[in-house]
Residue, then its C-alpha position, 0 to 999 in steps of 0.5 A: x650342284x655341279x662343280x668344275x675344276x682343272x686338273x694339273x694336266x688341263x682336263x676339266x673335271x666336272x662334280x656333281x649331277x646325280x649322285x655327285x659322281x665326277x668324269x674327266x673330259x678335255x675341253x672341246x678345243x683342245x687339240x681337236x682338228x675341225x675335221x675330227x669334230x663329233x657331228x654334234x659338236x660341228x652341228x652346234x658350232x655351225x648353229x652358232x654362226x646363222x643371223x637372227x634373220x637366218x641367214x650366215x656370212x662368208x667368214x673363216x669360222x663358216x670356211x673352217x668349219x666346211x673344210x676349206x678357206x675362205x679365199x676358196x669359198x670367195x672364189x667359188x662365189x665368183x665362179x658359180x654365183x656370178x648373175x644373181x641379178x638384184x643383189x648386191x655384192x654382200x647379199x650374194x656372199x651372204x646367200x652362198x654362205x646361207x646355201x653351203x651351211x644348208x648343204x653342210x647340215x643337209x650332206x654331211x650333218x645328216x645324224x643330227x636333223x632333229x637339232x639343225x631341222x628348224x634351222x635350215x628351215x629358217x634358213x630357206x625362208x630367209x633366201x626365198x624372201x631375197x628380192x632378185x633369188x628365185x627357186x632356180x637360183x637357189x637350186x644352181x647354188x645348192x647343186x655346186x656345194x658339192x664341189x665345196x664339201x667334197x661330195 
């Protein structure tokens, strides 16, 4: 059985597993800058924000934790995504998203594939079946989220 508890200071103090042996850890939101984020602890955050369907949405925990706003990410939506003909307004947002979290896990996650892998593929899947997006579209927006990551 495994006990948690919090000490005086904040830290949470977690008893039990083998041999009931206790550690300290601080609770990972405690004065940890999306910037200094263990790649695993980044990887799991990004995981949690894609749909059922595979894709993500433009929103400021996606921009957050990409480095920037999201007024940047909306911005660079207008300056790199601007013919995507077919798709509406919110389904160009929703496919930009869908490409910067590829190209987070792809470019700056790469340590943790063996846990986003499935993920970018489902991913992938859902913005080749976009009505309207072709391979060359996906590809334009791919080679520009560098700009965004800083790559």
């Amino acid at each position: 059985m495994i006990n948690k508890s919090t000490s005086s200071s904040g830290r949470v103090k977690w008893a039990g597993g083998r041999g009931g042996a206790r550690r300290d850890r601080a609770p990972s939101h405690v004065g940890t800058g999306i910037q200094s984020l263990a790649p695993h602890e980044r990887t799991t955050r990004l995981i949690a924000l894609q749909t059922f369907e595979g894709s993500f949405y433009l929103t400021p925990a996606l921009a957050t934790l990409l480095g920037t706003t999201l007024t940047n990410l909306e911005a660079k939506l207008k300056e790199f995504v601007p013919t995507l003909t077919g798709l509406s307004e919110e389904q160009r947002k929703i496919l930009w998203a869908t490409v910067l979290a590829v190209g987070m896990f792809e470019r700056k996650l790469t340590v943790e594939r063996d846990v986003w892998e499935l993920v970018v593929e489902k991913a992938r899947a859902w913005m080749v079946g976009l009505v309207g997006v072709g391979y060359k579209d996906i590809e334009m927006s791919e080679g520009l989220v560098g700009e965004v990551l800083g790559d």
